[in-house]
N, C-alpha and C positions, 0 to 999 in steps of 0.2 A: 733150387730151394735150399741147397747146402750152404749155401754163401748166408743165405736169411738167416738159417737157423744158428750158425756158427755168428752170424754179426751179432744177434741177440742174448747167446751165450756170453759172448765177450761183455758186451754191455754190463749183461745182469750180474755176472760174477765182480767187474771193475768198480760198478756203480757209478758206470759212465752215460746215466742216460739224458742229460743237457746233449747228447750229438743226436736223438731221436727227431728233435723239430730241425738241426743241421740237415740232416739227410729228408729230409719230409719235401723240403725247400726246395735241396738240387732233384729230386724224381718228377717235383711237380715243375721246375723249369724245365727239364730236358723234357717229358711231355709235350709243354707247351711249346716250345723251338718243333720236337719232332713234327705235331702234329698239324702245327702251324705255317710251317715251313712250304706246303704245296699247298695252301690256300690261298683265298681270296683277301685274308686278313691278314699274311704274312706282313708287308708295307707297314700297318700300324704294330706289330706285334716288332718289326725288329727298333719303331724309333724309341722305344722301348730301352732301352739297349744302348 
């Protein structure tokens, strides 16, 4: 949670928050790879890709 609170620091101090939906994007792919990855829907999940 150090990583979090320190990312968010950075951000708000820089007024760098245009990288909030950057990063939104890659958590919610890697999810979707991790979670997808030993399923049933992996097949359609990687033509994807």
């Amino acid at each position: 949670m150090d990583f979090l609170k320190d990312l968010w620091l950075f951000m708000k101090e820089r007024k760098k928050f245009w990288l909030v939906p950057i990063i939104v994007v890659l958590l919610l792919l890697g999810l979707l790879i991790v979670f997808g990855g030993g399923s049933a829907i992996a097949p359609f999940i990687y033509t994807l890709f």
